[in-house]
C-alpha positions as CSV (number, residue, x, y, z in Angstrom):
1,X,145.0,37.0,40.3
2,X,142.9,40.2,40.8
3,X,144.6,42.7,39.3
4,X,145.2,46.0,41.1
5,X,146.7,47.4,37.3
6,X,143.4,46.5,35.9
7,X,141.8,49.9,36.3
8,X,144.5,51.3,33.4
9,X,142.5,48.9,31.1
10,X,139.1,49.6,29.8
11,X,136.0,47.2,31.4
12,X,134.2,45.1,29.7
13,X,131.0,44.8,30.1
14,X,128.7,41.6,29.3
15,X,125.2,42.1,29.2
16,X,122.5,38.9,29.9
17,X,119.6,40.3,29.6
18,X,117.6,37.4,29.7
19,X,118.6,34.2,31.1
20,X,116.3,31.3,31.2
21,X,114.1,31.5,34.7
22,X,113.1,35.0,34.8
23,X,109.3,35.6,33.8
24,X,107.1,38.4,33.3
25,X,105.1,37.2,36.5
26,X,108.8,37.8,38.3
27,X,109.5,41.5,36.3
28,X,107.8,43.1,33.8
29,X,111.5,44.1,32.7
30,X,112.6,41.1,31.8
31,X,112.9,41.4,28.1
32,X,111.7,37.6,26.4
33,X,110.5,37.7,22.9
34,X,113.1,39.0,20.2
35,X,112.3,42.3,19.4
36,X,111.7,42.9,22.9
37,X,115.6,41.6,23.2
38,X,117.0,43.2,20.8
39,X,115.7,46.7,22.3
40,X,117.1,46.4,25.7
41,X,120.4,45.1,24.0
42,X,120.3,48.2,21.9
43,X,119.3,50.8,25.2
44,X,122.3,49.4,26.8
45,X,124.8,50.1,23.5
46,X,123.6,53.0,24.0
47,X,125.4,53.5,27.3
48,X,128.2,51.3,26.7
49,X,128.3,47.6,26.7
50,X,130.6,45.2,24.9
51,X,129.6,41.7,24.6
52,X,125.4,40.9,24.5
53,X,125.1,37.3,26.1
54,X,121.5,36.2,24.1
55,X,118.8,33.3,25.6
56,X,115.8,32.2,23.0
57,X,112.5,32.0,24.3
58,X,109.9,30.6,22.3
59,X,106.5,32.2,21.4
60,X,105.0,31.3,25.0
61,X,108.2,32.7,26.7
62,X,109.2,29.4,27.5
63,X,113.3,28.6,27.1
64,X,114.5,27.5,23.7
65,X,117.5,26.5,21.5
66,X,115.9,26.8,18.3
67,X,118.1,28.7,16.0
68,X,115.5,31.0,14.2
69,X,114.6,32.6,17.5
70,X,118.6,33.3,17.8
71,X,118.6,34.6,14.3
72,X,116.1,37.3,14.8
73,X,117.6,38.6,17.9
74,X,121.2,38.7,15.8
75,X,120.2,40.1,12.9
76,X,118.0,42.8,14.9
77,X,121.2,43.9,16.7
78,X,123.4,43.4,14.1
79,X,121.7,45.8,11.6
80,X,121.7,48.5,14.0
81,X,125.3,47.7,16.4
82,X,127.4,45.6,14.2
83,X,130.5,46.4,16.7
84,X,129.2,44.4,19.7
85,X,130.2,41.0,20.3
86,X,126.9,38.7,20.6
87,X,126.9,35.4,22.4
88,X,124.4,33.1,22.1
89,X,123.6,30.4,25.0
90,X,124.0,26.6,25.0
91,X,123.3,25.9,28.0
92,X,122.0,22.2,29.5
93,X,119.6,23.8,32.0
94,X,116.9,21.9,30.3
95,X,119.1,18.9,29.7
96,X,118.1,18.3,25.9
97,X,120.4,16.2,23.3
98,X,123.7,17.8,22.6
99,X,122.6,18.3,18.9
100,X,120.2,20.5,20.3
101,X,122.0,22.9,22.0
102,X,124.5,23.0,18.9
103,X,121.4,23.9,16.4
104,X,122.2,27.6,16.9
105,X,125.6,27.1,16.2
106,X,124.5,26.4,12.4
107,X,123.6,29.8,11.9
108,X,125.6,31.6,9.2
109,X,126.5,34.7,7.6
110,X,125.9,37.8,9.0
111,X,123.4,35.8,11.5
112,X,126.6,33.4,12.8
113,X,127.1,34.3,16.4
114,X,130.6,35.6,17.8
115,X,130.5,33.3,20.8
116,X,129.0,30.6,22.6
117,X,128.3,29.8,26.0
118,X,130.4,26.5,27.2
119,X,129.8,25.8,31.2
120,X,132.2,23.3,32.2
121,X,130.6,20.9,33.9
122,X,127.8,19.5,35.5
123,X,126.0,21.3,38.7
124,X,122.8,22.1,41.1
125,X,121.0,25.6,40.9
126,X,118.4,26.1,44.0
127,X,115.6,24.5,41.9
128,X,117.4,22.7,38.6
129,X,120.1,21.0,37.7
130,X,122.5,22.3,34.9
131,X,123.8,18.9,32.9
132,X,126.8,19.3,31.1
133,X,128.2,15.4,30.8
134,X,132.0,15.5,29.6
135,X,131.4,14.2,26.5
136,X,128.9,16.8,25.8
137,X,131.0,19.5,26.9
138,X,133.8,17.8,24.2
139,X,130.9,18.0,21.5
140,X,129.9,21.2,22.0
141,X,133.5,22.4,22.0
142,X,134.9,20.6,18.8
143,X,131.6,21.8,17.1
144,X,132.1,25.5,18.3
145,X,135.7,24.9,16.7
146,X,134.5,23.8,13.7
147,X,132.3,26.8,12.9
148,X,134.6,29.6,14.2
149,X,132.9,30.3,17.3
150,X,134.6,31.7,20.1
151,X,133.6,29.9,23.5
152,X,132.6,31.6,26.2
153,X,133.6,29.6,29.1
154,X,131.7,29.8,32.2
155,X,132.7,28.6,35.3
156,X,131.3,28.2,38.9
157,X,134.0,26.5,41.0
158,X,137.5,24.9,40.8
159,X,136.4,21.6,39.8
160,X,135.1,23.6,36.3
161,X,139.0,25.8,36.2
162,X,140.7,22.2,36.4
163,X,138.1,21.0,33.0
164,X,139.2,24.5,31.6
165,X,143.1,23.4,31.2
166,X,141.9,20.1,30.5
167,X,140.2,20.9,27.0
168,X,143.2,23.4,26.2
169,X,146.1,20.7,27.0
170,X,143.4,18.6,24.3
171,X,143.2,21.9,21.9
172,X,139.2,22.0,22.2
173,X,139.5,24.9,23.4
174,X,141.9,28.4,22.7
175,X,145.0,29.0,24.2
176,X,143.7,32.8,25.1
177,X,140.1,31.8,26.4
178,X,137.7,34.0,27.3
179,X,136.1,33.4,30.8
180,X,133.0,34.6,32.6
181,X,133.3,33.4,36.5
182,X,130.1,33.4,38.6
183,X,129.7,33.4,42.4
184,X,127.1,33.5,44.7
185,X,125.0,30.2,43.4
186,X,124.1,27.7,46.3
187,X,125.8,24.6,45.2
188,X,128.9,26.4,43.9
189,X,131.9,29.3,44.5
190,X,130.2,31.6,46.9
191,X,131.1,35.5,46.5
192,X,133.6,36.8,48.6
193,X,136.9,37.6,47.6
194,X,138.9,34.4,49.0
195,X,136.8,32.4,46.9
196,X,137.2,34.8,44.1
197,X,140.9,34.8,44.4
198,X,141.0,31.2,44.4
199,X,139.0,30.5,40.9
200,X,141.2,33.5,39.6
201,X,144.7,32.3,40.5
202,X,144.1,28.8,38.9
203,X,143.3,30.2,35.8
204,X,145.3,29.8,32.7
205,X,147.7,32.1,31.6
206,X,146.4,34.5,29.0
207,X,142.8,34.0,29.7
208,X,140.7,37.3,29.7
209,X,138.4,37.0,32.6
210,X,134.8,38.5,34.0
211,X,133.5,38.0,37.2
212,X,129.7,38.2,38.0
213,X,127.0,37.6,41.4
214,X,123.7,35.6,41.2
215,X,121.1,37.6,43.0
216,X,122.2,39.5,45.8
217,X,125.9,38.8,44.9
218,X,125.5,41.0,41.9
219,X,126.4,44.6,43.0
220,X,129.4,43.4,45.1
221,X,131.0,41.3,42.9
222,X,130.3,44.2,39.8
223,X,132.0,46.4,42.5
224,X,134.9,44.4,42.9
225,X,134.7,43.9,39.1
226,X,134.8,47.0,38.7
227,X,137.7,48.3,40.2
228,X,139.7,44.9,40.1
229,X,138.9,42.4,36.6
230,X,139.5,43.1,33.5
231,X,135.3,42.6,33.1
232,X,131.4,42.3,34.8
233,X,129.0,41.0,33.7
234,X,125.8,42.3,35.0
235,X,122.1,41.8,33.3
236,X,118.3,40.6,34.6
237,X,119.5,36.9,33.9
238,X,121.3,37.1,37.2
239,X,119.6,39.7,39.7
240,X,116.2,41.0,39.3
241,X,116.8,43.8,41.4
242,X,118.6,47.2,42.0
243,X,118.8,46.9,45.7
244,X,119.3,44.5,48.2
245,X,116.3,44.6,49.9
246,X,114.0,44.1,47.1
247,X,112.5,47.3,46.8
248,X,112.8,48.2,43.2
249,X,112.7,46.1,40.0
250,X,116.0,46.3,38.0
251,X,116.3,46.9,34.3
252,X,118.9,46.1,32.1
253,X,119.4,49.2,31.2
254,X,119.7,51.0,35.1
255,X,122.1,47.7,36.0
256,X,124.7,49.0,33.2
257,X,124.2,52.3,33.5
258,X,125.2,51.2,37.4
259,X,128.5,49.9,36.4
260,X,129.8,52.8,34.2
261,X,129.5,55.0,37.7
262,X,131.0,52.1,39.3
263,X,133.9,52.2,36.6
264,X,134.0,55.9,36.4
265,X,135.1,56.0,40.3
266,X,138.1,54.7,39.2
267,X,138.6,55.9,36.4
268,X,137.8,53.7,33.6
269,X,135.6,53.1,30.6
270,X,133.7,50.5,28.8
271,X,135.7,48.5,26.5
272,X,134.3,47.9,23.0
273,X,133.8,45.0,20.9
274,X,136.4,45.4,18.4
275,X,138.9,46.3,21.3
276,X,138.0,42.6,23.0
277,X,138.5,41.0,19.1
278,X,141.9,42.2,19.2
279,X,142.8,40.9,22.8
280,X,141.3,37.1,21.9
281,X,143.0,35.1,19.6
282,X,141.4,32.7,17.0
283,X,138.3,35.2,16.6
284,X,136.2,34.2,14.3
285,X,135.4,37.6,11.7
286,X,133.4,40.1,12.8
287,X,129.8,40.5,11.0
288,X,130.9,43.8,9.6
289,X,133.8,42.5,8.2
């Protein structure tokens, strides 16, 4: 359930600074080749993050899964902010072959990611469909086992929290998941706190939780985040603005720097990335290990 105890922890914070719609034509913040990445990942250490949640784009800014793109937005990061957890994105927006999505999951070394996104099952965004097929979801799971890659588990409605205790009665899954939630999306959990409450309650025991808003959603539910979850995320993937009525362009950046005052009102900080390590179980080392 919320917690009102949570403000005694620290926050985490997940940064997705990307996604895979945004364009320049939309924002000229929206960060899309690597190196332009890897600088608004760094800006936003700067003021305190904890987990980076990473999208590839190829060299025409189109979305991509192809693991080399991944690597030089790791590596970038990682030589400069080894601490910060780094998740990289499977995700079946574009509905390619399972092995696809996995390709980044081959990277090694001190180029292996922390985490991967896992979204639970299939659904409708306003203008695409995301297709995760249960075997797929299985694949991707067993092969994020394999390499000792923490899922991230994301989940837009109750039907995806039911698929959640499924795969950890199965072990594809860990017993102490981490979770981001996300409300606001058309065909899914909308954002207000009954609906919020309801994905929350049904989680499993032990799992360490963020909440986040699509579009207009996003300063409420960081709000509530804020003060109530144990984490936000917040980034450009999801909201391209700083206010509601569409006045001014959002960075990465000013969106985190909007949730530390958020989190300072009641009194707490930014968790780090080795702090998270040790609340997860089955992490996978850490690149500066």
């Amino acid at each position: 359930m919320l917690s009102t105890t949570a403000r005694d922890q620290p926050l985490i914070v997940n940064l997705a600074p990307t996604g895979m719609v945004p364009t320049r034509g939309m924002s000229p913040h929206v960060p899309l080749q690597p190196d332009e990445v890897v600088a608004d990942v760094l800006r936003a250490a700067e003021v305190g993050i904890t987990v980076a949640h990473l999208h590839a784009r190829d060299e025409q800014g189109a979305p991509t899964h192809r693991k080399d793109v991944y690597a030089r937005m790791i590596g970038g990061i990682r030589e400069r902010r080894p601490d910060l957890i780094l998740c990289v994105s499977c995700s079946g927006r574009l509905a390619p072959r399972p092995e696809d999505r996995a390709e980044v999951l081959d990277l090694d070394g001190d180029l292996k990611p922390d985490m991967a996104s896992l979204t639970l099952s299939s659904m409708n965004f306003p203008r695409h469909a995301s297709v995760n097929a249960p075997e797929t979801v299985a694949f991707l799971a067993r092969r994020m086992a394999e390499r000792g890659i923490v899922p991230e588990i994301e989940m837009f409605d109750l039907g995806m929290v039911n698929v959640l205790h499924y795969l950890q009665e199965r072990r594809l899954v860990p017993d102490r998941a981490y979770a981001n939630l996300l409300f606001g999306n058309l065909a899914t959990a909308q954002a207000d706190l009954f609906e919020i409450g309801a994905l929350v309650s049904r989680l499993p025991a032990g799992t360490v939780w963020s909440i986040a808003g699509l579009g207009a959603a996003q300063l409420p539910v960081a709000a509530v985040g804020a003060a109530m979850a144990p984490g936000v995320r917040i980034g450009l993937e999801d909201n391209l603005w700083i206010d509601n009525g569409r006045t001014e362009l959002a960075t990465n950046v000013g969106l985190v720097e909007r949730v530390h005052r958020l989190a300072e009102l009641v009194g707490r900080r930014v968790m780090t990335g080795p702090e998270l390590r040790e609340r997860l179980t089955g992490w996978p080392a850490s690149a500066e290990q």
